[in-house]
Structures are given as structure tokens and as C-alpha cells.
C-alpha positions in Angstrom: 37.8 -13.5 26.2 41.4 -13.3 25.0 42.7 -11.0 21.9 43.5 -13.4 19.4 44.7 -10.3 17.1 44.8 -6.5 16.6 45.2 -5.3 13.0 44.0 -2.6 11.1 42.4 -1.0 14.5 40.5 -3.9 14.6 40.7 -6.3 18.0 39.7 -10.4 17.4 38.5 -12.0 20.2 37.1 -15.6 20.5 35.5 -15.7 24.0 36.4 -18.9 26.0 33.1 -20.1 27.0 31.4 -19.8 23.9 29.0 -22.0 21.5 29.4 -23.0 17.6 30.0 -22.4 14.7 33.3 -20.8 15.5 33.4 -17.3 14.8 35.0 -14.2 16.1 34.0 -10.9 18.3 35.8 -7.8 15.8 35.8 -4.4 17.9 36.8 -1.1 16.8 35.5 2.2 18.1 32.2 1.4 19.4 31.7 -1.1 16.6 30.9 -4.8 17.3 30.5 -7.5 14.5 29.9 -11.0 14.7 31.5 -13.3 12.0 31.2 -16.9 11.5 34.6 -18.5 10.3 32.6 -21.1 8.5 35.9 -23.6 9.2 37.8 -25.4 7.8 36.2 -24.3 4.7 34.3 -21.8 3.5 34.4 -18.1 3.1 33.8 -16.1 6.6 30.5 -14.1 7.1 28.7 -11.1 9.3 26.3 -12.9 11.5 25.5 -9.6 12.9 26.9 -6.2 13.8 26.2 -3.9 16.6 26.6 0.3 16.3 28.8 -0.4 13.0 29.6 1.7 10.0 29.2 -0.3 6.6 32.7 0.6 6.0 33.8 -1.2 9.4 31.7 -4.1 8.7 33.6 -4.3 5.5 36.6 -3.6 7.0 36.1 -6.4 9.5 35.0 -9.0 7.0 38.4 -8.3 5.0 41.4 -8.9 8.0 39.0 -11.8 9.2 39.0 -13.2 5.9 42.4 -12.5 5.3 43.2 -14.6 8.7 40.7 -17.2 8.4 43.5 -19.9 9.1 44.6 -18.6 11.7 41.2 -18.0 13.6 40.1 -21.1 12.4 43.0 -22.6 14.7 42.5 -20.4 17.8 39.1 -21.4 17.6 39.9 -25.2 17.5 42.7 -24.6 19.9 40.4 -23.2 22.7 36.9 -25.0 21.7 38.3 -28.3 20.6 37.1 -29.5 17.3 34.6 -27.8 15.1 
């Protein structure tokens, strides 16, 4: 499961055997989210979140969205087309 980034204190990882839609892993502390790119359009959402803060989930939401592109290349890069 490589990092794709680390910003924020958040780490984005797309795991390499994984399943669609594209999304992302987002750590920080103990917190786990879930977000679905929605690519090559569309605005990113939580699928789901695990020991997380509303303020992380937010916080995760924002520097996914704010990177969307660039995920939503990763993700094609590693998994092939959407």
C-alpha cells in the first residue's frame, strides 16, 4: 500500500490490490477514512471513517479534495482505467 502523499499530518495511501471506485486510505493519529475520488469528475466523498474526529474527517475531505487530480492519476496509474 504505497504513500501516495503526506500533507497536513495526513498520509494517502491507495493500496495496490484493491477494488473500484478509486478512492483513497487518509491516516492520521489513529484515524482512518475512506474516500471515494468519484474520478474523473465529481467532487470526492467519506465512504466511511474509522476512530475519527469530525474535525479530521473534515480535514481529510479538504487535502483530498484539494488533490483530487492527482489521486485520480495514482489511482489510474496503479489500477488502470477507472
Amino acid at each position: 500500500m504505497p504513500t501516495i502523499l503526506r500533507v497536513d499530518g495526513y498520509e494517502i495511501m491507495i493500496y495496490v490490490h484493491d477494488h473500484l471506485p478509486p478512492h483513497v486510505h487518509v491516516f492520521t493519529g489513529t484515524c482512518e477514512a475512506i474516500i471515494d475520488l468519484q474520478c474523473p469528475e465529481g467532487e470526492p466523498d467519506i465512504r466511511e471513517s474509522f476512530y475519527c474526529k469530525p474535525k479530521e474527517v473534515k480535514g481529510a475531505l479538504s487535502v483530498v479534495t484539494k488533490h483530487q487530480e492527482l489521486l485520480c492519476a495514482m489511482w489510474k496509474e496503479i489500477h488502470g482505467n477507472f
